[in-house]
C-alpha positions in Angstrom: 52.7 44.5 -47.6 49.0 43.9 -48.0 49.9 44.1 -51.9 52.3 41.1 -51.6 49.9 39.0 -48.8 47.5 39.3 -51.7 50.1 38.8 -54.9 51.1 35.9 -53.2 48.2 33.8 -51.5 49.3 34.2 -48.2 47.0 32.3 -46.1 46.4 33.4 -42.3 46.4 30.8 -40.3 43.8 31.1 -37.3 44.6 31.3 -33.7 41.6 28.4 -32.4 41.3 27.2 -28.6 43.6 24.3 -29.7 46.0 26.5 -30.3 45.8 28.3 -27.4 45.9 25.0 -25.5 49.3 23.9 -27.6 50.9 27.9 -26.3 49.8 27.0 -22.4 50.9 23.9 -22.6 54.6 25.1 -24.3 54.6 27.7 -21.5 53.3 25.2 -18.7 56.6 23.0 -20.1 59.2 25.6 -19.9 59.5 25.2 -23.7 59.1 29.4 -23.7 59.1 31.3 -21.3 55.7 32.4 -20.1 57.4 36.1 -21.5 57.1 35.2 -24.9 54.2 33.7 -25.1 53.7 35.0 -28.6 56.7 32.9 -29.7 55.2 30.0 -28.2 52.1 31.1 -30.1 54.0 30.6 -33.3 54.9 27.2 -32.6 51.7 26.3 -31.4 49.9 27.7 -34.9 52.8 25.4 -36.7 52.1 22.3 -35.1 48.0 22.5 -34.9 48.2 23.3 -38.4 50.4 20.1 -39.3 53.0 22.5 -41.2 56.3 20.9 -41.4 58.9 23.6 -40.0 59.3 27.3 -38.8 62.4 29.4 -40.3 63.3 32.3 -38.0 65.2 34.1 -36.9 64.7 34.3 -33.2 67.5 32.6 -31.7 66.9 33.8 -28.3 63.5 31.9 -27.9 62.8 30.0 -30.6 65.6 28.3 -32.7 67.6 27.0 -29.7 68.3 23.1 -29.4 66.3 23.5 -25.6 63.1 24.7 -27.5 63.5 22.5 -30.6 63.8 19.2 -28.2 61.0 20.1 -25.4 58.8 21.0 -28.9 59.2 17.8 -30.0 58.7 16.1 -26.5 55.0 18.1 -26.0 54.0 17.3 -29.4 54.8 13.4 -29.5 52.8 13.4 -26.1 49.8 15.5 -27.5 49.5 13.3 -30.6 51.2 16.0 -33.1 53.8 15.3 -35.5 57.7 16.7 -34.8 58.4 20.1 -36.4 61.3 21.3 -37.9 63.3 24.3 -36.2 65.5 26.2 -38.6 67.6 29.2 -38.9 67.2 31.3 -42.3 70.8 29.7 -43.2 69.8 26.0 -42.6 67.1 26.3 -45.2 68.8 27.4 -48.0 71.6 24.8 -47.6 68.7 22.5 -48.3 
């Protein structure tokens, strides 16, 4: 795995205390449930990091029309853009 990080570029993106203000806040919202505050985590490093969408394939937590909207509700109200939410599927019909 380290091979391909390498091979590839990969950058890690870093968890700051901005991001850990974006996963409270998600959590604080009922955007994710305070269980699975690593998914929120995700989101949070996606949207401080201006990226444009996640691809995943939690659909229990993550890729779920309540998560995509309450997402974009926090994120307009903290000053971020939207994100996209897509399944693996949604991506490739692109």
């Amino acid at each position: 795995m380290w091979g391909l990080i390498e091979s590839y570029g990969i950058t890690f993106l870093e968890v700051t205390t901005e991001v850990d203000r974006m996963t409270a806040l998600y959590i604080q919202e009922e955007t994710v449930s305070p269980a699975w505050e690593t998914d929120a985590a995700h989101i949070a490093i996606t949207t401080v990091n201006g990226l444009d969408f996640i691809v995943s394939l939690n659909f229990n937590h993550i890729v779920r029309p309540w998560t995509i909207e309450r997402v974009r509700r926090v994120n307009k109200r903290e000053g971020y853009q939207g994100i996209g939410i897509y399944k693996p599927a949604e991506v490739l019909e692109l």
